[in-house]
PASEBA-1860 file (N, C-alpha, C; in nm, 3 decimals):
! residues 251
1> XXXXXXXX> 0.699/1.828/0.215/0.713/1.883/0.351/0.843/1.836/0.414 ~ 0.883/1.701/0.391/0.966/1.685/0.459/1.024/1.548/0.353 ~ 1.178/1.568/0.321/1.231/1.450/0.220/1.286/1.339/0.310 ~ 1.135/1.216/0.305/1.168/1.142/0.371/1.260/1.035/0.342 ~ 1.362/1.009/0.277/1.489/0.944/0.242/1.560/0.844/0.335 ~ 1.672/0.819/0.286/1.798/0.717/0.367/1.721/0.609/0.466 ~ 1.709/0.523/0.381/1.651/0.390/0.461/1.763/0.340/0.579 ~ 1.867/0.405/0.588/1.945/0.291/0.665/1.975/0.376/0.778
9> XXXXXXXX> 1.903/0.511/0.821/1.860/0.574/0.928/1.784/0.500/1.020 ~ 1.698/0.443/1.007/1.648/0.354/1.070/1.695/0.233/1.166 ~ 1.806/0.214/1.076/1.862/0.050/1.153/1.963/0.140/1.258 ~ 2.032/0.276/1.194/2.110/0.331/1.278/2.038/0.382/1.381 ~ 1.911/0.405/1.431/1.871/0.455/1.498/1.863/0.387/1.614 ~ 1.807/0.229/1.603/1.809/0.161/1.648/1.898/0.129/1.773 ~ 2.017/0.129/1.684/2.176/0.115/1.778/2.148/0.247/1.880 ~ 2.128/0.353/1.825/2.191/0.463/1.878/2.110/0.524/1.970
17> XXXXXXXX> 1.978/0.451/2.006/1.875/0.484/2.139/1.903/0.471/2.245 ~ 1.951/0.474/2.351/1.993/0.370/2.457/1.853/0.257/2.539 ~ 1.883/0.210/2.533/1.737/0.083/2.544/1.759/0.058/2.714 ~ 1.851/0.150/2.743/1.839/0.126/2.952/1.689/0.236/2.996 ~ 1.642/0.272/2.912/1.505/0.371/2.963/1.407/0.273/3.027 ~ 1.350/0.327/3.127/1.268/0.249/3.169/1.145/0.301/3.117 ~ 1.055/0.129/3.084/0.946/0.144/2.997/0.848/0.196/3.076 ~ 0.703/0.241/3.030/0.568/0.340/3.010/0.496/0.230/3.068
25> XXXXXXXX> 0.398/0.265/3.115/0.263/0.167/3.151/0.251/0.171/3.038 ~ 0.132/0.111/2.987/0.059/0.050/2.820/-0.050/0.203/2.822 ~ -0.094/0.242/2.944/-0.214/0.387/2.953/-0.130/0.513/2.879 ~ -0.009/0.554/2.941/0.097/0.585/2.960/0.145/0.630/2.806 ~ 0.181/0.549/2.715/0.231/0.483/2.616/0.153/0.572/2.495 ~ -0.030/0.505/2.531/-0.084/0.560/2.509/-0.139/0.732/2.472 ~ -0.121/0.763/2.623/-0.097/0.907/2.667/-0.062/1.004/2.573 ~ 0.061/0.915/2.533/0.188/1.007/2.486/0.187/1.036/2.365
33> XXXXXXXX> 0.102/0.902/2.268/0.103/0.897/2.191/-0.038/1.003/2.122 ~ -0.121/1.022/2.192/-0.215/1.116/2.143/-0.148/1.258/2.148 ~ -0.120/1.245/2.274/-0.028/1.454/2.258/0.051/1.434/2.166 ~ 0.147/1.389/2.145/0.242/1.399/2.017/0.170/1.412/1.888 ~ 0.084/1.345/1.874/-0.035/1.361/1.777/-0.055/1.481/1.747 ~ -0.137/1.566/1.848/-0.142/1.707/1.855/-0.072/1.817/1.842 ~ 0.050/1.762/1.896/0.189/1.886/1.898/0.278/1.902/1.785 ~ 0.234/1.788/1.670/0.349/1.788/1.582/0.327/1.901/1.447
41> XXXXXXXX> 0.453/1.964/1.471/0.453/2.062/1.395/0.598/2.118/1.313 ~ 0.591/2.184/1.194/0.727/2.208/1.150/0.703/2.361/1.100 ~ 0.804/2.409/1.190/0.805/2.575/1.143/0.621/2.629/1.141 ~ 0.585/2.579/1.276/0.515/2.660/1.333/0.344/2.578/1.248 ~ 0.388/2.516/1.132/0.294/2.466/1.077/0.208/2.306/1.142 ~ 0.150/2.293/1.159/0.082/2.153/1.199/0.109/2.056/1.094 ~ 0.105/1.938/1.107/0.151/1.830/1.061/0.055/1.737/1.009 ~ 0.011/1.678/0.894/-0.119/1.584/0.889/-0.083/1.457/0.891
49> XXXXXXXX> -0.077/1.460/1.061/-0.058/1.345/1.096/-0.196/1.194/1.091 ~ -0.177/1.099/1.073/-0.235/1.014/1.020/-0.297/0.881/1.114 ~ -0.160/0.891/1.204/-0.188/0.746/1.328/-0.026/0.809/1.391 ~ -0.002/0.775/1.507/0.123/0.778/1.598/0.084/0.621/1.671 ~ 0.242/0.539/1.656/0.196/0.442/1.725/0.366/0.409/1.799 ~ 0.394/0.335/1.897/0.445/0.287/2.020/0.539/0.219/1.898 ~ 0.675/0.195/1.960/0.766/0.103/1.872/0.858/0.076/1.964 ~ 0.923/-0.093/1.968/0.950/-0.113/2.047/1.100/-0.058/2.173
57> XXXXXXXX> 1.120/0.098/2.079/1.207/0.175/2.154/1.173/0.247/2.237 ~ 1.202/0.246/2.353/1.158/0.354/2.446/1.148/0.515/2.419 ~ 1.050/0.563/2.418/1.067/0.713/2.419/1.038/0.745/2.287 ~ 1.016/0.613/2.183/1.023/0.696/2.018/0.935/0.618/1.985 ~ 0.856/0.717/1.908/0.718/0.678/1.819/0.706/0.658/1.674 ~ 0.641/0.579/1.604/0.626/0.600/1.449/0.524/0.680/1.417 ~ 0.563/0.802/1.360/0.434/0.903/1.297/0.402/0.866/1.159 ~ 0.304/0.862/1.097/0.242/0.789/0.991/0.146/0.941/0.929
65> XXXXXXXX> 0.222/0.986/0.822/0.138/1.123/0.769/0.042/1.078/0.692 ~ -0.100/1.152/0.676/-0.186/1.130/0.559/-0.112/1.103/0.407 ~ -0.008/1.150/0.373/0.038/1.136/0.229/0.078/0.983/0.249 ~ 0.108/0.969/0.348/0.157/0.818/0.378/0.300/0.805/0.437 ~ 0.378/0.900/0.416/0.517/0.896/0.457/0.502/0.867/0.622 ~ 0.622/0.808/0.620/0.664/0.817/0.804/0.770/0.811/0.821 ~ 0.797/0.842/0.911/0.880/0.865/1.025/0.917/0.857/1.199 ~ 1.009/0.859/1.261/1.006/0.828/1.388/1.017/0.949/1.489
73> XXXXXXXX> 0.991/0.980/1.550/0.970/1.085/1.656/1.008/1.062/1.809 ~ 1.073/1.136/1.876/1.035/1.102/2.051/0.877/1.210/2.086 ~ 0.896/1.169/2.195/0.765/1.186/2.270/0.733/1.377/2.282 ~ 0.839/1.466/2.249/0.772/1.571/2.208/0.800/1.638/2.106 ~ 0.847/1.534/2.001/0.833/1.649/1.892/0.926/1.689/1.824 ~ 1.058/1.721/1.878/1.202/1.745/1.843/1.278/1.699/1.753 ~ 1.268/1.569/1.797/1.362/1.520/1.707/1.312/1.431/1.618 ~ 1.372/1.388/1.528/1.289/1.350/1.373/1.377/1.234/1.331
81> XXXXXXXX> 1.348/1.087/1.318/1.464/0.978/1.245/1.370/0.941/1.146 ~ 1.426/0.950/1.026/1.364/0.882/0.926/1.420/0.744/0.875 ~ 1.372/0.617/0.804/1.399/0.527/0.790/1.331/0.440/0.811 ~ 1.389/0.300/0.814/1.335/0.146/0.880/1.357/0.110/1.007 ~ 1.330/0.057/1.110/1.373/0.051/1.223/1.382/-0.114/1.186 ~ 1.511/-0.172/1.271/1.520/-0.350/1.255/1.520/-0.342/1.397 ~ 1.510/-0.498/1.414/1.543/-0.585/1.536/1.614/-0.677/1.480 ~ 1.702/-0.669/1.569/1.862/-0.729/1.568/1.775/-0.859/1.622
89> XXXXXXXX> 1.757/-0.935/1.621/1.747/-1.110/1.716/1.785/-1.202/1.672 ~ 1.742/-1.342/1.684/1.854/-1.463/1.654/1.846/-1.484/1.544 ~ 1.718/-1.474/1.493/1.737/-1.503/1.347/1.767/-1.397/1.210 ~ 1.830/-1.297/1.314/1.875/-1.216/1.192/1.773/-1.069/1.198 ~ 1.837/-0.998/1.101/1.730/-0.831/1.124/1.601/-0.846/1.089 ~ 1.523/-0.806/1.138/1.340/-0.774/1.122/1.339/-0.661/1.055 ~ 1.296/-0.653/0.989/1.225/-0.469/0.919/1.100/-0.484/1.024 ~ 1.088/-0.412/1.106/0.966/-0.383/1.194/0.915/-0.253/1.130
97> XXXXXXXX> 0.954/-0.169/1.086/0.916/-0.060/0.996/0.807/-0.088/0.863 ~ 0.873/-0.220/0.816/0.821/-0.320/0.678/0.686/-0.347/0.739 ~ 0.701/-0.374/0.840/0.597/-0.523/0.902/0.486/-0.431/0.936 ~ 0.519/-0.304/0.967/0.408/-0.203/1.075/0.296/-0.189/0.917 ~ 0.454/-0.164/0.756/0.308/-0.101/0.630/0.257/-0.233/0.620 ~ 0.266/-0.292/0.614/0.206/-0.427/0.558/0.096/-0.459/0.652 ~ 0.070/-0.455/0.734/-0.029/-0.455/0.829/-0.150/-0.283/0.785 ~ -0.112/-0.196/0.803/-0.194/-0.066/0.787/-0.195/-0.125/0.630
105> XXXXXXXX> -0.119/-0.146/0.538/-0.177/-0.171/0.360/-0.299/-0.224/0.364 ~ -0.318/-0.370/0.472/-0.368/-0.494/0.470/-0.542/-0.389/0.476 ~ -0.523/-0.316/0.622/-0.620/-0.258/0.639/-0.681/-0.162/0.529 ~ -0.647/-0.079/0.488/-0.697/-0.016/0.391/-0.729/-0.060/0.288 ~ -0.667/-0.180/0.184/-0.726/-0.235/0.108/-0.887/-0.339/0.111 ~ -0.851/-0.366/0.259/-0.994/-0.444/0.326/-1.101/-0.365/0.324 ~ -1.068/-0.200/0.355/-1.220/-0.108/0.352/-1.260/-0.081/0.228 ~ -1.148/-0.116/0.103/-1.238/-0.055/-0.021/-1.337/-0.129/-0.080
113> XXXXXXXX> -1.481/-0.127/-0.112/-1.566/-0.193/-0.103/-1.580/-0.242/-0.199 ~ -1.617/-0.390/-0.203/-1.560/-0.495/-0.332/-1.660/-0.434/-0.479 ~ -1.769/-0.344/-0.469/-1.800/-0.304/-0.534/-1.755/-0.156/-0.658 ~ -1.610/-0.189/-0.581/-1.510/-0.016/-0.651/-1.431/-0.147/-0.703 ~ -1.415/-0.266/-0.706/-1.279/-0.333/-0.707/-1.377/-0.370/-0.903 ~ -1.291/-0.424/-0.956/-1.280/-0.518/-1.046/-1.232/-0.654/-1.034 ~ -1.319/-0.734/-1.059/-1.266/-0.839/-0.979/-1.268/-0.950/-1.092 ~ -1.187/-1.011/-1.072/-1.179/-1.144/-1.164/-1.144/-1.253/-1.085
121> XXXXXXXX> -1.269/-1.392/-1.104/-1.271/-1.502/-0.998/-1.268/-1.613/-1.111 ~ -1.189/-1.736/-1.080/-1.316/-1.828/-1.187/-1.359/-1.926/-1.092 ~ -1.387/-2.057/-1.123/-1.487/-2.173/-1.073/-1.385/-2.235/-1.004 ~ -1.295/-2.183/-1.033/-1.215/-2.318/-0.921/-1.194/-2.236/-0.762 ~ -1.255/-2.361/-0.635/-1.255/-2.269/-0.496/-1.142/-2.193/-0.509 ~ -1.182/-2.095/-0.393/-1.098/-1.993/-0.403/-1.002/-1.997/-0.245 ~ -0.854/-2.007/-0.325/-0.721/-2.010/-0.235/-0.654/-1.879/-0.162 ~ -0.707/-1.803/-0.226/-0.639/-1.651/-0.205/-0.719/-1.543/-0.331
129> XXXXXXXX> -0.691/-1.462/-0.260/-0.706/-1.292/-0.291/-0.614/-1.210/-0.323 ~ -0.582/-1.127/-0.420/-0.495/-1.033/-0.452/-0.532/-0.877/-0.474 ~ -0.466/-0.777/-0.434/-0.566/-0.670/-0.490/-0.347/-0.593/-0.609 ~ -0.440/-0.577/-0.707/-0.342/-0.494/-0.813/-0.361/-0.405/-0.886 ~ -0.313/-0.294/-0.856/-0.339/-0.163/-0.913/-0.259/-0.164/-1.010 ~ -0.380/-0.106/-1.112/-0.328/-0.119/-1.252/-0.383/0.006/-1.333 ~ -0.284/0.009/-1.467/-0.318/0.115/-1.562/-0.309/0.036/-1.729 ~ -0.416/0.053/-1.768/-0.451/-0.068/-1.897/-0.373/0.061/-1.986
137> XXXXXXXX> -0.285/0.178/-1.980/-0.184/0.199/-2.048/-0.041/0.140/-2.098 ~ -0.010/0.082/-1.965/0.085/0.001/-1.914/0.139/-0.138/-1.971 ~ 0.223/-0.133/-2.095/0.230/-0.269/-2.090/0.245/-0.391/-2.034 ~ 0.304/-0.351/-1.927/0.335/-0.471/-1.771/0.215/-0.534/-1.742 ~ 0.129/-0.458/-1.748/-0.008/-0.442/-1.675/-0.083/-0.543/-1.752 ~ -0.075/-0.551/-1.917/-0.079/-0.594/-2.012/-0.088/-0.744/-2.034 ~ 0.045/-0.789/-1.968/0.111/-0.882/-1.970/0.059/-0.947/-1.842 ~ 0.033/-0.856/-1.727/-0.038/-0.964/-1.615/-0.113/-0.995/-1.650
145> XXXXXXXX> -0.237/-0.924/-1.706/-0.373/-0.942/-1.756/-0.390/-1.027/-1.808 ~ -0.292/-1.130/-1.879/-0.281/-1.215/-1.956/-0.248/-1.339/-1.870 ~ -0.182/-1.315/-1.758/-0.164/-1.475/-1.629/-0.320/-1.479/-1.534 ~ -0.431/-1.325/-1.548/-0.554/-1.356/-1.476/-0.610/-1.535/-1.487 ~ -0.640/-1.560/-1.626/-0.691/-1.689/-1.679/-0.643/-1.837/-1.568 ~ -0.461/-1.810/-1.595/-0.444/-1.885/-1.507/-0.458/-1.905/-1.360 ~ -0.410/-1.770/-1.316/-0.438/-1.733/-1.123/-0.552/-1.794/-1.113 ~ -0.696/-1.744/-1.180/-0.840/-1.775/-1.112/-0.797/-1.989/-1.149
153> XXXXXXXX> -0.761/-2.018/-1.203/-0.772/-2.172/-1.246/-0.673/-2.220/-1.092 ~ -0.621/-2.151/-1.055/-0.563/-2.192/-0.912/-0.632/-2.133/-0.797 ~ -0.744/-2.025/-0.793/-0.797/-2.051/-0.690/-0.767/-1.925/-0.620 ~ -0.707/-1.835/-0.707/-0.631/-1.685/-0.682/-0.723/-1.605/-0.757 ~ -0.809/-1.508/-0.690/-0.863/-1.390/-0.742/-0.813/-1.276/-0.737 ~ -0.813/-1.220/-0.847/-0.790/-1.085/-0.869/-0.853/-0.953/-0.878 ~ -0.802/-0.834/-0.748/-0.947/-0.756/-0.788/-0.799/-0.646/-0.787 ~ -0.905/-0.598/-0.880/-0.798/-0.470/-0.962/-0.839/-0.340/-0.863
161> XXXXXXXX> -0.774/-0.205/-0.843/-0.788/-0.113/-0.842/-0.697/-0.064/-0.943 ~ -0.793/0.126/-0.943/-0.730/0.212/-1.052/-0.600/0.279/-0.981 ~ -0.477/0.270/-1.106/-0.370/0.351/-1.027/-0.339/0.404/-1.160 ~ -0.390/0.539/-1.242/-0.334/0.605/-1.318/-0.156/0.650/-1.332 ~ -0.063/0.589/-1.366/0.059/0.597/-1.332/0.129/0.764/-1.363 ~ 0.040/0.815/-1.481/0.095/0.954/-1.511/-0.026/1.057/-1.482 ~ -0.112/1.025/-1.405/-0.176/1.105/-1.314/-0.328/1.155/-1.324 ~ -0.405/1.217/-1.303/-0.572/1.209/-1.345/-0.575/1.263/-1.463
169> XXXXXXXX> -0.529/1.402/-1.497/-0.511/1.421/-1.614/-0.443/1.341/-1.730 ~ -0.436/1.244/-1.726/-0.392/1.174/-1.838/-0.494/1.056/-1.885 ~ -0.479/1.019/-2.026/-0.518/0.916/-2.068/-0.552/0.734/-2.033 ~ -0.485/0.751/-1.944/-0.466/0.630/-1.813/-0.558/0.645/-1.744 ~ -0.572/0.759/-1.689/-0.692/0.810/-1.637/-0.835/0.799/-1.661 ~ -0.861/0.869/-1.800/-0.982/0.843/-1.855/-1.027/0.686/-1.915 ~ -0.933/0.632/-1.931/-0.948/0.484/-1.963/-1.012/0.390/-1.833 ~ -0.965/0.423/-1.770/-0.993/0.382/-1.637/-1.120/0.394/-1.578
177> XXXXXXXX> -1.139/0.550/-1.562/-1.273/0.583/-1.532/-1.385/0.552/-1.621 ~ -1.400/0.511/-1.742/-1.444/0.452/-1.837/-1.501/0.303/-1.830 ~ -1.375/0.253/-1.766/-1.392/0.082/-1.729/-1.492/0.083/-1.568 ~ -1.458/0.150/-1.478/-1.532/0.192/-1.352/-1.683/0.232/-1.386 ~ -1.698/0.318/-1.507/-1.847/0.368/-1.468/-1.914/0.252/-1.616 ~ -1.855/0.176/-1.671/-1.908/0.072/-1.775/-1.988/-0.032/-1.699 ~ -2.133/-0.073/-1.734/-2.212/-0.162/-1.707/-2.121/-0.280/-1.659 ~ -2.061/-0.347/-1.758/-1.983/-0.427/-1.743/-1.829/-0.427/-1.704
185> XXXXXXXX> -1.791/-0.384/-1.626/-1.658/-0.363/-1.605/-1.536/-0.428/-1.622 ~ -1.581/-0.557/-1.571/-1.466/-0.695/-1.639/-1.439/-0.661/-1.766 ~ -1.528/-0.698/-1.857/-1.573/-0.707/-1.985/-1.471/-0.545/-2.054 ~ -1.516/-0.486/-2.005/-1.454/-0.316/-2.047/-1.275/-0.346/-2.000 ~ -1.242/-0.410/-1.854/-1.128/-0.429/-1.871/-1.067/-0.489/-1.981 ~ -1.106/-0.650/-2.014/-1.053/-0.700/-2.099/-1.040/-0.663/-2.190 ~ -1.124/-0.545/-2.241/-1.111/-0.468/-2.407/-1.025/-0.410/-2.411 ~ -0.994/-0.337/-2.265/-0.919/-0.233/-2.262/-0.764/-0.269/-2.253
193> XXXXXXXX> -0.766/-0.388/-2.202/-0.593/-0.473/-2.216/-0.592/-0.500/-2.323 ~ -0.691/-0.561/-2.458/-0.622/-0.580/-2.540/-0.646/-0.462/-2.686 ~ -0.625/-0.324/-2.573/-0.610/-0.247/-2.666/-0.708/-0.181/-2.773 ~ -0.826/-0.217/-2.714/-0.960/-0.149/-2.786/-0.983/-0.058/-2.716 ~ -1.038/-0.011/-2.828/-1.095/0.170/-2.748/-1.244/0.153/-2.723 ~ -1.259/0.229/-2.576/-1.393/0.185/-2.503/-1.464/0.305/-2.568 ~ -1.594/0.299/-2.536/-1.687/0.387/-2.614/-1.772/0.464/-2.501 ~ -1.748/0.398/-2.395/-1.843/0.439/-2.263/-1.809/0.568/-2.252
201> XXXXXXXX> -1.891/0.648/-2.125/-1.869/0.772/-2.056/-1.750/0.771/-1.947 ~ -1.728/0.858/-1.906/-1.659/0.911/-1.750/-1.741/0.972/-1.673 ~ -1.875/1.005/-1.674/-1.965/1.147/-1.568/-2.000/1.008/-1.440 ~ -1.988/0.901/-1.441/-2.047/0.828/-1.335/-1.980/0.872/-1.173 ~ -2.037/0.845/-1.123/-1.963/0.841/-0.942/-1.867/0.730/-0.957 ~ -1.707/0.743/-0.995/-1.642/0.608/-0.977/-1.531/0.659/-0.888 ~ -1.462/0.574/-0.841/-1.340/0.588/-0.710/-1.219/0.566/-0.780 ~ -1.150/0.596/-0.951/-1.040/0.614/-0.970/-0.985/0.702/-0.923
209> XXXXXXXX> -1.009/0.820/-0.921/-0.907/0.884/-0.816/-0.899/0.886/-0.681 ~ -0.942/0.856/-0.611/-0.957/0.792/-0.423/-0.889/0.673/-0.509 ~ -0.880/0.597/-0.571/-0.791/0.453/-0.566/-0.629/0.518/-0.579 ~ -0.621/0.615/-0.691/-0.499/0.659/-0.731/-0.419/0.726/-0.634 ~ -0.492/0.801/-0.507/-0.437/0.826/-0.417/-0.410/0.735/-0.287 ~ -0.510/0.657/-0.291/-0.482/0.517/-0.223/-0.372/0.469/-0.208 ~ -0.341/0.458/-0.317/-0.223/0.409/-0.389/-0.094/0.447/-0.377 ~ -0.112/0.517/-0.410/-0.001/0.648/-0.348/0.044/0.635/-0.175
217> XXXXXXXX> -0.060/0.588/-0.129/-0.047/0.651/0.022/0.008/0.517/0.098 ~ -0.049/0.415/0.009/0.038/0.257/0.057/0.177/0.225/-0.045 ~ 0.217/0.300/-0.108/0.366/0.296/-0.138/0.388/0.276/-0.291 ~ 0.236/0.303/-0.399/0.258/0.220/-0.478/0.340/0.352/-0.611 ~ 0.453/0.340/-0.628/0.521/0.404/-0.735/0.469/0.340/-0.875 ~ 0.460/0.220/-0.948/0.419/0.223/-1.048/0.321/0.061/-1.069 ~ 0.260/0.061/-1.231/0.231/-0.038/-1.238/0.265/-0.131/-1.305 ~ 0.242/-0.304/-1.306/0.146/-0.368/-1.193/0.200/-0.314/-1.076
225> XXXXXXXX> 0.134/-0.303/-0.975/0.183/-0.334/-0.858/0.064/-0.414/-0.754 ~ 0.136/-0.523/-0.740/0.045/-0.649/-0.647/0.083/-0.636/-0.498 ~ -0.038/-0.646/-0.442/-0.058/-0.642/-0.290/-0.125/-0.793/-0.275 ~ -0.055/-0.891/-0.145/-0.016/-0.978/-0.155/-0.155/-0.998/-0.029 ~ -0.232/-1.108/0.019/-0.334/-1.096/0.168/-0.217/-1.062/0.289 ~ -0.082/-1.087/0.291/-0.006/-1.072/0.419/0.031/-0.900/0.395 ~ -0.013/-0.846/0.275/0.030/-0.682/0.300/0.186/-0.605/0.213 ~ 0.188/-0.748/0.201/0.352/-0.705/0.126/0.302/-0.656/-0.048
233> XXXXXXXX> 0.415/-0.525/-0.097/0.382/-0.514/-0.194/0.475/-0.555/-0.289 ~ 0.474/-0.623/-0.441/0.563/-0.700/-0.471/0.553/-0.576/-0.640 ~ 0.607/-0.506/-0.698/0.603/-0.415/-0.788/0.637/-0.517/-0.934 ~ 0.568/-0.429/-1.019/0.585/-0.487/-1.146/0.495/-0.599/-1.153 ~ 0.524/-0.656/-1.284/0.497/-0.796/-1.356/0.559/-0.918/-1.290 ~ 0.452/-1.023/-1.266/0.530/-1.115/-1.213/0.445/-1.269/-1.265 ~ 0.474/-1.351/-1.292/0.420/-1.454/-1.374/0.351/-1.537/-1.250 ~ 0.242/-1.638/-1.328/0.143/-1.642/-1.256/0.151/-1.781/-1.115
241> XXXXXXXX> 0.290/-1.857/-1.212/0.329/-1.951/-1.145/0.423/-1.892/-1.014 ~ 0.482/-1.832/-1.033/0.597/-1.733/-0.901/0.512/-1.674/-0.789 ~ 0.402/-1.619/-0.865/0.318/-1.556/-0.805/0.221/-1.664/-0.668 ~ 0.181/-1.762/-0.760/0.193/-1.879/-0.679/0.257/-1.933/-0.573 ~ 0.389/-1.925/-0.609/0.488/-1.962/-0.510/0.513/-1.902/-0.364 ~ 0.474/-1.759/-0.427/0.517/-1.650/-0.312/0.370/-1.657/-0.243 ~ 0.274/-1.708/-0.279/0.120/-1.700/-0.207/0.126/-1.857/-0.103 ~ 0.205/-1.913/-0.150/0.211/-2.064/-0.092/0.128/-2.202/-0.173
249> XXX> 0.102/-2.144/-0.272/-0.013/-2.249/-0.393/0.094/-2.314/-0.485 ~ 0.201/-2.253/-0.494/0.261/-2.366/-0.559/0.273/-2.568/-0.535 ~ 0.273/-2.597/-0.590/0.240/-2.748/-0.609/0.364/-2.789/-0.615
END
């Protein structure tokens, strides 16, 4: 619908608002932000818009589409900035654009119900949570599967969702849905990382594809890709000690 591109629209936008507008009541703000909701449209078509929320520029909103894309808007509609928006302050630029997905990621991964997840815990208390969408096609994927052992020995659980990387129709796919509707699901993962062929069905009620679009809709291009408890997504393979580091468990 719309090629949402050029990240550095954003920071330019920033500059180029004039910030002498005088601000909205918080009702106000509000207000504005539901009609815009309603009115947004391109070539006459309606827009599937997702959330509209307040940013700290006067007059301009972040629109947030169901596919997941966003973008920035004023208050009716017209005009369109795509990008990151920063804040310039003392300690240097903010991605406030960054900060807004990482917060909505945080949320959506919290509603999927730990009973769609795959989860791998071990005995040692638990320090943190990870959620990583994965495709047991994937050799990356492969290779994390192989630092699980250690993460749970630090206190880091891992709960997997499905992210078919070459799409439902593919073999990634059915592997997946396989491990989802298997009695044992752990158990079916681990076979399935090291490359055994599962024997189970696919006809069960499982949520690989609602995960795969999930996925999609919080930013995730390929796999591993790890979602961190603060929302940040960190792509690829990443070893179990780093992984650590960046969670704050390093020793």
């Amino acid at each position: 619908m719309i090629a949402l591109t050029h990240r550095l629209a954003g920071s330019l936008f920033a500059l180029a608002v004039p910030l002498a507008s005088l601000l909205l009541p918080a009702a106000a703000w509000a207000g504005a932000a539901e009609r815009l909701a309603e009115r947004l449209e391109v070539n006459g078509q309606p827009m599937p818009v997702a959330s509209v929320h307040e940013t700290p520029v006067p007059g301009f909103y972040l629109v947030r589409l169901e596919t997941g894309e966003a973008f920035y808007s004023d208050a009716e509609g017209k005009y369109f900035l795509v990008g990151d928006l920063y804040e310039n302050g003392q300690g240097g630029l903010t991605n406030l654009t960054e900060q807004s997905r990482n917060v909505e990621r945080t949320e959506q991964l919290a509603n999927v119900p730990e009973s769609e997840r795959v989860v791998f815990r071990g005995t040692a208390e638990k320090q943190a949570e990870i959620f990583v969408f994965t495709d047991t096609t994937c050799p990356y994927c492969r290779q994390f599967h192989e630092e699980v052992p250690t993460l749970n020995e630090m206190g880091i659980e891992v709960h997997y969702l499905a992210f078919p990387r070459a799409g439902m129709n593919s073999q990634g796919a059915r592997i997946l849905e396989q491990i989802w509707c298997d009695g044992n699901p752990t158990e079916a993962m681990n076979a399935s990382k090291r490359q055994e062929t599962l024997s189970g069905g696919t006809d069960c009620d499982n949520p690989v594809e609602a995960q795969y679009h999930l996925g999609m809709t919080v930013g995730v291009q390929g796999t591993p890709a790890i979602v961190l408890p603060d929302g940040r997504l960190v792509p690829g393979y990443v070893p179990a000690e780093r992984l650590a580091d960046m969670l704050g468990l390093a020793e």
